[in-house]
N, C-alpha and C positions, 0 to 999 in steps of 0.2 A: 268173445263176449260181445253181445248185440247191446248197443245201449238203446235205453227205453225211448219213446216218443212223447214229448213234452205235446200236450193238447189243449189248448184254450176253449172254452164256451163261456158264449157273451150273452144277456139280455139285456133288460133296460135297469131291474133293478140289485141284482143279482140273490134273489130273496125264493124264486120258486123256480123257474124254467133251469135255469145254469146251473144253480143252489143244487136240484134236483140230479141231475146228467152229474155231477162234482162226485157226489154221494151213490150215483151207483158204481162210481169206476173206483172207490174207494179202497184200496189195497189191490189194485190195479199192478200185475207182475208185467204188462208188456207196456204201460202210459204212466205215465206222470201228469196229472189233472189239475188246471187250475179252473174257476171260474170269476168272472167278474161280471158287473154293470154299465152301462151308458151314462146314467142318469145323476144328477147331484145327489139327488141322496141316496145312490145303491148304497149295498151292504158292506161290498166290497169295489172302489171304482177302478176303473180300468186305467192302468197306464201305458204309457212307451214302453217300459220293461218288462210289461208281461208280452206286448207285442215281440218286442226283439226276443223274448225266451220260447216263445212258444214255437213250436214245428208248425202244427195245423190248428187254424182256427173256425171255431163255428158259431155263428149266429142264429136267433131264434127267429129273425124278422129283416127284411129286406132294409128298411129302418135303421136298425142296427148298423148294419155293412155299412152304409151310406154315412153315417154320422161316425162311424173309426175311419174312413176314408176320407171325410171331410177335416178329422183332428189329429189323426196320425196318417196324412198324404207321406211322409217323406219314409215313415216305416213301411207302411202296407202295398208299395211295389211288390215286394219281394215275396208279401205273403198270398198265399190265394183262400181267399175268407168262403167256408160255406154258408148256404141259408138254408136254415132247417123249413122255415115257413112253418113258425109252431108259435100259433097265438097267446095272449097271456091270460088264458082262461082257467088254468089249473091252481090249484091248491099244493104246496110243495111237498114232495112224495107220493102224490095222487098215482094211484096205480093207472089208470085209465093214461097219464103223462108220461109213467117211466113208458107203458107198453108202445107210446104214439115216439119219444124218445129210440127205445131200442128200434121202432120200425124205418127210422127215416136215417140215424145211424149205420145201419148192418153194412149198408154198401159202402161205407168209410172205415171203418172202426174193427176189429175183433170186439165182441159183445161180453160182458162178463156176465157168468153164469148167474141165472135167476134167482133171489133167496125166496125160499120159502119163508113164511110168514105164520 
């Protein structure tokens, strides 16, 4: 039995970019998804413990990484943070975001199949 990989994605507020990336791994048979925020008033903020739970983490903005490493220094040794380099110009579920989402993705991740709509 393979156990799953725990996956973080971080934005600033966790309301459209992470919100989004969360919602397509959703019943996700190879990850375990969380997402959260940077910012006071995300939706969901980020703590130490999803740092420590997480396997791999991904960021939407250089930004991002820089400010989990300036408030969680003593956890994020260990972990190796990506940056998607995915601005916050989309609307949450915007097709045009999952498609820029799965592209920047594929070389990380197994992608979960696309739903029709």
């Amino acid at each position: 039995m393979t156990t799953r990989q725990k996956v973080l994605f971080v934005c600033a507020q966790n309301k459209m970019r992470s919100y989004t990336v969360e919602q397509m791994f959703a019943g996700s048979t190879v990850y375990d998804v969380r997402s959260r925020g940077i910012s006071r008033n995300a939706r969901i903020h980020l703590t130490e413990t999803d740092l420590r739970w997480a396997d791999r983490v991904f960021v939407m903005e250089k930004n991002h990484k820089d400010r989990i490493t300036q408030d969680f220094g003593s956890v994020i040794p260990a972990k190796k943070i990506v940056v998607l380099f995915i601005e916050d110009l989309y609307q949450p579920m915007e097709p045009e975001l999952i498609a820029l989402l799965r592209h920047k993705l594929a070389p990380y991740l197994s992608l979960p199949e696309t739903q029709e709509t």
